[in-house]
KOLVO-91464 format. One record per residue (C-alpha): x, y, z; chain. Coordinates in steps of 0.5 Angstrom, whole numbers, plus 500, padded with zeros to 3 digits. Layout:
// KOLVO-91464
atom xx X; yy Y; zz Z; c A
...
END
This chain:
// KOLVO-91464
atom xx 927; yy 813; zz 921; c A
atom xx 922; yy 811; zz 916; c A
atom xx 928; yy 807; zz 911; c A
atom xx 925; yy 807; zz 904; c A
atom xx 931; yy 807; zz 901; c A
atom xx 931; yy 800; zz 899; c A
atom xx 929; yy 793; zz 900; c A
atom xx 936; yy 791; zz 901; c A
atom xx 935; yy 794; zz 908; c A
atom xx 931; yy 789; zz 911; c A
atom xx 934; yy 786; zz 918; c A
atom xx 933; yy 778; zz 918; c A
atom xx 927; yy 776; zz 922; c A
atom xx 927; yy 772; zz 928; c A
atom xx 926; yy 765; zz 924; c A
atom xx 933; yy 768; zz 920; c A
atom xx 936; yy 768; zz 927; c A
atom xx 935; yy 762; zz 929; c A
atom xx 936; yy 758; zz 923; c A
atom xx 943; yy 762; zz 923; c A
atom xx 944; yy 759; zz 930; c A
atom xx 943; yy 752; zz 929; c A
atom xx 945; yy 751; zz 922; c A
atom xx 949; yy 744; zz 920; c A
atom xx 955; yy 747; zz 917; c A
atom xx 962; yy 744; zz 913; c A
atom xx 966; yy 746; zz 908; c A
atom xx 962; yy 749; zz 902; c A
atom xx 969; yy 749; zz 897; c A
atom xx 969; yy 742; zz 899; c A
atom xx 961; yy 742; zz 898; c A
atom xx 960; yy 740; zz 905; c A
atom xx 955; yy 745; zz 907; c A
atom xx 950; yy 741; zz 908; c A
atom xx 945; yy 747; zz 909; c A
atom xx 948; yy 751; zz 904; c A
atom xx 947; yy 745; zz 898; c A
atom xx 940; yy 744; zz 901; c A
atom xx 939; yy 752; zz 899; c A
atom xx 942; yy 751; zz 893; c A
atom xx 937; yy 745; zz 891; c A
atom xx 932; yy 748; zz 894; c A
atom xx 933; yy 754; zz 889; c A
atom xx 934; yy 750; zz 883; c A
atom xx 928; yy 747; zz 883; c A
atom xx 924; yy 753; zz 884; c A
atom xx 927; yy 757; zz 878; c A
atom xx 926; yy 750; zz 874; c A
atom xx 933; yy 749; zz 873; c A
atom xx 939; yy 744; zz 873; c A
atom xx 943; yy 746; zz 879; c A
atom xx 945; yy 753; zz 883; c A
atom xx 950; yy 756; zz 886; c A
atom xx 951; yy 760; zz 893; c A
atom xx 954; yy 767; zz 892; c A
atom xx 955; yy 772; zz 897; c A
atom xx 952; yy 778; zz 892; c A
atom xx 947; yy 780; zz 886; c A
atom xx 953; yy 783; zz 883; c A
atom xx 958; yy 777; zz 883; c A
atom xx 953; yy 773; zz 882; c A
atom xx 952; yy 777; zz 875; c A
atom xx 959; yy 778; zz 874; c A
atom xx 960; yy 770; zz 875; c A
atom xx 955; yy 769; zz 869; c A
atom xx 958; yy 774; zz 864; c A
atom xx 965; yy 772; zz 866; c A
atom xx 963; yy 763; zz 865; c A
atom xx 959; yy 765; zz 859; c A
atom xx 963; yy 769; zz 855; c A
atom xx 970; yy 770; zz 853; c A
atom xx 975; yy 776; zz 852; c A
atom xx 973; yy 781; zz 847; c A
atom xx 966; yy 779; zz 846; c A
atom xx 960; yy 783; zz 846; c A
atom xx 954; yy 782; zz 850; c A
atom xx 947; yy 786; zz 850; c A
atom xx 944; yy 789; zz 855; c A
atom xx 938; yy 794; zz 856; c A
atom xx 941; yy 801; zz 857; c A
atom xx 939; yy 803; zz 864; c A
atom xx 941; yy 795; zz 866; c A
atom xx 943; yy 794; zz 874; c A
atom xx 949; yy 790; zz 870; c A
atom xx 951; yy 797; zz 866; c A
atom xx 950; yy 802; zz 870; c A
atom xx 950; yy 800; zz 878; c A
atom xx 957; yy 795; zz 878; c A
atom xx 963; yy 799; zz 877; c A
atom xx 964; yy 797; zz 870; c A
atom xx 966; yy 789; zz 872; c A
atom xx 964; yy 787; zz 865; c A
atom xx 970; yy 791; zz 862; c A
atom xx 974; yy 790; zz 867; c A
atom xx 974; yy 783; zz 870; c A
atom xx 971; yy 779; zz 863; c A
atom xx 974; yy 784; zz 858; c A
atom xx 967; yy 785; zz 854; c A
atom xx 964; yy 790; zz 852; c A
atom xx 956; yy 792; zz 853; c A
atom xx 952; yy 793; zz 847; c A
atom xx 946; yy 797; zz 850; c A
atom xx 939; yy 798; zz 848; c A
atom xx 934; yy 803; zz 850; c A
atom xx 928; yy 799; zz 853; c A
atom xx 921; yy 802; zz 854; c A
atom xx 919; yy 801; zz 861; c A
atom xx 925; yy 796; zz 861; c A
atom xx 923; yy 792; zz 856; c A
atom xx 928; yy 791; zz 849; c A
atom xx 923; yy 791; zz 843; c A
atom xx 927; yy 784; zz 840; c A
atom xx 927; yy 786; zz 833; c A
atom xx 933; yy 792; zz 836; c A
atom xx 936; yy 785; zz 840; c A
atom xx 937; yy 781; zz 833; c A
atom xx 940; yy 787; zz 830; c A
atom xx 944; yy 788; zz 835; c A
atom xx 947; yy 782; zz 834; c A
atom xx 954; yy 782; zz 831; c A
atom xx 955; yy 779; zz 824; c A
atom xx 961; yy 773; zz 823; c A
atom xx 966; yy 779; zz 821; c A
atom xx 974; yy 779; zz 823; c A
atom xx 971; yy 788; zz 825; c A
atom xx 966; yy 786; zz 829; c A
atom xx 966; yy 784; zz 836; c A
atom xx 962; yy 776; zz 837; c A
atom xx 955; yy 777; zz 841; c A
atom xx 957; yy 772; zz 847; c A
atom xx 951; yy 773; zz 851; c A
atom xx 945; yy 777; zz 851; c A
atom xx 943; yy 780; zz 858; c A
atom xx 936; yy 781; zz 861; c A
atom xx 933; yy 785; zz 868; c A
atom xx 926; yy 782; zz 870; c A
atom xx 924; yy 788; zz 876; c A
atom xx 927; yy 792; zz 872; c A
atom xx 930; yy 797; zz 877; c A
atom xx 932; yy 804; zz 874; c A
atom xx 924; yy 803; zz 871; c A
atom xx 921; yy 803; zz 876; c A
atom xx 920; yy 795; zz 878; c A
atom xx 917; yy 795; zz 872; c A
atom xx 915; yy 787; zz 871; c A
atom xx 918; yy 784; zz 865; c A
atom xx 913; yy 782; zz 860; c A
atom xx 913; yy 774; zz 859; c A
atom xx 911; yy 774; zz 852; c A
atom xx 918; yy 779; zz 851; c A
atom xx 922; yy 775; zz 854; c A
atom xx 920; yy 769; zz 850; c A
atom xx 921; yy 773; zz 843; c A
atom xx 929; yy 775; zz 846; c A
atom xx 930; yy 768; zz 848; c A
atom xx 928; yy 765; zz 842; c A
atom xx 933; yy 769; zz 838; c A
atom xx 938; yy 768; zz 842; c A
atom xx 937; yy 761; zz 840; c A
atom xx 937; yy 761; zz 834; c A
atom xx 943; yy 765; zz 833; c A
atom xx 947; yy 760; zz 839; c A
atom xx 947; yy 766; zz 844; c A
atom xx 946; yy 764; zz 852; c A
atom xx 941; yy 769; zz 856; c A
atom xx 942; yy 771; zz 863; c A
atom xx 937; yy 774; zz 867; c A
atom xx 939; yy 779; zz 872; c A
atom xx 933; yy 777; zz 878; c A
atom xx 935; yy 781; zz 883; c A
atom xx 928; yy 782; zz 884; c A
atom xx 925; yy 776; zz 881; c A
atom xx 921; yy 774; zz 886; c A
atom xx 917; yy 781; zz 885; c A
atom xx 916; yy 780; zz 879; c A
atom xx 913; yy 773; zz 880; c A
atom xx 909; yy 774; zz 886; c A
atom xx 906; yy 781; zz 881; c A
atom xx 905; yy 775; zz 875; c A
atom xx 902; yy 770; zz 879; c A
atom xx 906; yy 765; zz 877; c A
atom xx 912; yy 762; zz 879; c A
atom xx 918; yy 764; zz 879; c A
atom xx 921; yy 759; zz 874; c A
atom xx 916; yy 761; zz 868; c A
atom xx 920; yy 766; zz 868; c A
atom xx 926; yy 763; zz 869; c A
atom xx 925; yy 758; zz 863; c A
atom xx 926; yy 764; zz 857; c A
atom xx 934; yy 763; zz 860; c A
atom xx 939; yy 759; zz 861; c A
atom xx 942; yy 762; zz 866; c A
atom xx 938; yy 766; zz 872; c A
atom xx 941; yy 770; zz 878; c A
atom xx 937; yy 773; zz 884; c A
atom xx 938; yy 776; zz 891; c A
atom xx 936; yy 773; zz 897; c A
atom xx 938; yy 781; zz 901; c A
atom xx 932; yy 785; zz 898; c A
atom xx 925; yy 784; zz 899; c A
atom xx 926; yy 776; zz 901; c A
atom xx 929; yy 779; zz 907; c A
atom xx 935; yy 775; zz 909; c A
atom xx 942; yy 778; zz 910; c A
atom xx 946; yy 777; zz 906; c A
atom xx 948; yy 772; zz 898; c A
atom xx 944; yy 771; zz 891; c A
atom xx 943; yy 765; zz 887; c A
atom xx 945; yy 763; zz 880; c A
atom xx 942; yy 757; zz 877; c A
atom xx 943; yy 754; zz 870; c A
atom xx 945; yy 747; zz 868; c A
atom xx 950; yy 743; zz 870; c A
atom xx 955; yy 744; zz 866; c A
atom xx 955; yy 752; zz 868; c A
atom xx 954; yy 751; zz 875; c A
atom xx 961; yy 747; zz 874; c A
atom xx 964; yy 753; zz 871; c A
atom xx 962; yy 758; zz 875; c A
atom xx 964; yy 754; zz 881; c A
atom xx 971; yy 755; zz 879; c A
atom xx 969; yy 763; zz 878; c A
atom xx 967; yy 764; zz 884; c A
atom xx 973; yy 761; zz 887; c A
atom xx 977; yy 765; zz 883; c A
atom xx 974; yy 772; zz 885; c A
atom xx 975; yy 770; zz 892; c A
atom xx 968; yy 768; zz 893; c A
atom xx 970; yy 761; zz 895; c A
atom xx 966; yy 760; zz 903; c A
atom xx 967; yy 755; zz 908; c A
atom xx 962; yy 754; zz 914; c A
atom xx 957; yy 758; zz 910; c A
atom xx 951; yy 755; zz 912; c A
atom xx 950; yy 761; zz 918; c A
atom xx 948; yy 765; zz 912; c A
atom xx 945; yy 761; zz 908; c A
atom xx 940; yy 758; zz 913; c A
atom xx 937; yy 765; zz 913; c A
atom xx 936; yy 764; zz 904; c A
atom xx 932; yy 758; zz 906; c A
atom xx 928; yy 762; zz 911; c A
atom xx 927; yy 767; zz 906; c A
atom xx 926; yy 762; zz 900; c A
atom xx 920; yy 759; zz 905; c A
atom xx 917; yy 764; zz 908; c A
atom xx 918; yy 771; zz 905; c A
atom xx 916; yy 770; zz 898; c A
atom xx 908; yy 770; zz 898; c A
atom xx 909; yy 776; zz 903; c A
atom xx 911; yy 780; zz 898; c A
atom xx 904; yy 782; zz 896; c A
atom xx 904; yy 786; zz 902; c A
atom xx 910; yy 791; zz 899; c A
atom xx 906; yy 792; zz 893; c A
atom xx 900; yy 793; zz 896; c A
atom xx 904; yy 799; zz 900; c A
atom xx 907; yy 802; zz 894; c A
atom xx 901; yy 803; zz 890; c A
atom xx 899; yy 806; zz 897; c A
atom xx 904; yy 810; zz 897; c A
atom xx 904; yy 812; zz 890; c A
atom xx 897; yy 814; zz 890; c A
atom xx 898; yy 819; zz 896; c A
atom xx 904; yy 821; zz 894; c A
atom xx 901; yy 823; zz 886; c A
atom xx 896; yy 827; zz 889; c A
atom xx 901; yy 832; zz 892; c A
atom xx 902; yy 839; zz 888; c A
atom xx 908; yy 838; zz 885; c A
atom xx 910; yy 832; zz 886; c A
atom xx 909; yy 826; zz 880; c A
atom xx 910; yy 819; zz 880; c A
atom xx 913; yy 818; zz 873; c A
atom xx 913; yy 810; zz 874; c A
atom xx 907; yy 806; zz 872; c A
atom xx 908; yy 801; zz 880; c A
atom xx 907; yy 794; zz 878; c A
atom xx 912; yy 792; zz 884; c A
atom xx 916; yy 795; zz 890; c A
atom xx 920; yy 801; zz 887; c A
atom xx 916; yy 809; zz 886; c A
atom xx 919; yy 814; zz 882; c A
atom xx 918; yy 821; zz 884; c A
atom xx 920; yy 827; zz 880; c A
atom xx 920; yy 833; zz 885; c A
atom xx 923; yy 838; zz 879; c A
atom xx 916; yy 842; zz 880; c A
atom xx 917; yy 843; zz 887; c A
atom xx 924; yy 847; zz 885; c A
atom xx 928; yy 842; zz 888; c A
atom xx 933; yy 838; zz 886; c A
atom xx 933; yy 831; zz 888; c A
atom xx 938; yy 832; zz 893; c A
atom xx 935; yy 838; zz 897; c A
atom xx 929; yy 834; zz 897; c A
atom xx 931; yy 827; zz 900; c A
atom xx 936; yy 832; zz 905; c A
atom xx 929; yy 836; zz 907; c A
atom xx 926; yy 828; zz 909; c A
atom xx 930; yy 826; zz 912; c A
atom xx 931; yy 832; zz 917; c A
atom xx 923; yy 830; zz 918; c A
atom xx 925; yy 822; zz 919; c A
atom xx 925; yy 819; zz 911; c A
atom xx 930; yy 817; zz 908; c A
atom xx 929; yy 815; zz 900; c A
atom xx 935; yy 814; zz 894; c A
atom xx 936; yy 820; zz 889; c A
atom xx 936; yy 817; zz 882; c A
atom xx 938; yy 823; zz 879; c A
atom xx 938; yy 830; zz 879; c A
atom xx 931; yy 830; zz 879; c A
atom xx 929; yy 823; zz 881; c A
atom xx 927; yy 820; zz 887; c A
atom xx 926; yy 813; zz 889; c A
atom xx 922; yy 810; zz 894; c A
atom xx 921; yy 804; zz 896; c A
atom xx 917; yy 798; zz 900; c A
atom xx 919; yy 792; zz 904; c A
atom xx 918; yy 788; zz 910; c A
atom xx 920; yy 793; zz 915; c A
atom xx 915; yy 798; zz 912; c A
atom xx 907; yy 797; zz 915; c A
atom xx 902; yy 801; zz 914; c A
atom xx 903; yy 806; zz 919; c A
atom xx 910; yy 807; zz 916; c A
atom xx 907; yy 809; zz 909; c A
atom xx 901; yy 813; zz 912; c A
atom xx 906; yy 816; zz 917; c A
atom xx 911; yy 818; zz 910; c A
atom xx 905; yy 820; zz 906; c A
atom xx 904; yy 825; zz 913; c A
atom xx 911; yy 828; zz 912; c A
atom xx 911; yy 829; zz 904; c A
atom xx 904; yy 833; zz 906; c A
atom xx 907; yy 837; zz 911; c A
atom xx 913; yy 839; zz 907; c A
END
């Protein structure tokens, strides 16, 4: 099968493996772990920031942010089509107790002057702002790369109303590596940045958050609530550093095949890439070829591709390390002769 599902997907390299094996390990609740705490700095340092924290998903990393910034009944703003809103089982509300504000964004991005307004007066009616939230690649946009320039607008209205910013990174490596830029001039219109080692960096499993000292502290403690505390995480960990040291700069490969693949796939009748492809991710809507989404990635897969539906007429495809280019070439084959 041809996965163009996600970039999750990816099997660990055999460098990742071997890291595995070998890797010194201890205690990471009692913070031993050697090869954990190395990973950790090493983040840090590459995001520009004080300090991280090991997470076992991009989901409880964000979770983790929300719940140390904020407090019950708080409101936080986010894009309306966030991973944060829509793809994590309602756990702002359910284990944070704040509500979402949502904006609508154009190609993900928030226009700053909705986010300002957005923010709540000191009123004893309204629920207080307690964290505006960011996603750069946005994944409902279609991996769309997050202007610096907007980021830095928000971040600096954060600010002066005495607001944390959390950027939801799950791909921030994408959006680096698409900017020619290193991953902490992005990072430096947040306070606090999230980011999975699982999609495009190829390991098999966790994320970082990073932040300052003082939240790395508190969200410690999250973790160990939500039962995220690990002991010797090290074997899992050592594939992030791997990731870290050796997939980053590869990622142009990925972008490289989606604009293949983009191409190819816009030029068949009826078949229509609705994203502009600054990153990994292809949308493609199918409604002219009088299926639904569904229909359309059950006809692929019979033919040996497999996508993620976004919708009744949407369909995702997505490249990564374990796609080459005869992968692309051969899907692009399959697209045609159906």
């Amino acid at each position: 099968m041809i996965d163009l599902r996600s970039d999750t997907v990816t099997k660990p390299t055999e460098e990742m493996r071997k890291a595995a094996y070998e890797a010194e390990v201890g205690d990471d609740v009692y913070q031993e772990d050697p090869t954990v705490n190395e990973l950790e700095q090493t983040a840090a340092e590459m995001l520009g920031k004080e300090a991280a924290l090991f997470v076992t998903s991009g989901t409880q990393g964000n979770q983790i942010a929300v719940l140390t910034h904020t407090s019950k009944g708080n409101e936080i703003i986010v894009e309306q089509d966030s991973h944060l809103f829509n793809y994590e089982g309602g756990a702002i509300s359910a284990f944070a107790g704040v509500q979402p504000r949502t904006i609508k964004g154009i190609r993900g991005a928030m226009d700053p002057t909705k986010v300002e307004a957005a923010i709540q007066e000191d009123d004893v009616h309204n629920a207080e702002t307690g964290l505006i939230c960011m996603e750069n690649t946005h994944n409902r946009a279609g991996g769309a790369v997050i202007p610096l320039e907007n980021m830095d607008a928000i971040y600096k209205i954060a600010a002066s109303n005495h607001i944390p910013v959390h950027l939801d990174g799950a791909r921030l490596f994408n959006a680096a590596v698409a900017l020619n830029r290193p991953a902490k001039d992005i990072a430096q219109y947040t306070d606090t940045v999230q980011f999975c080692l699982s999609k495009g960096l190829g390991a098999p499993v966790g994320s970082i958050i990073a932040g300052n000292e003082e939240f790395i502290k508190r969200a410690r403690k999250w973790r160990k609530r939500l039962g995220g505390g690990l002991r010797q995480v090290g074997i899992v960990a050592a594939p992030g550093l791997v990731a870290l040291r050796t997939m980053v700069d590869r990622l142009a490969i990925d972008h490289e095949h989606a604009k293949i693949l983009a191409e190819g796939l816009g030029s068949i009748h009826g078949i229509n890439v609705v994203n502009q492809v600054d990153t990994n991710i292809i949308l493609v809507n199918v409604s002219e070829r009088g299926v639904t989404s569904n229909q359309f990635a059950a006809m692929l897969k019979e033919q040996g591709v497999l996508v993620s539906t976004f919708g009744p007429q949407l369909v995702r495809f997505t490249t990564h390390y374990d796609v080459d280019k005869e992968s692309i070439d051969e899907a692009l084959r399959i697209v045609n002769k159906l």
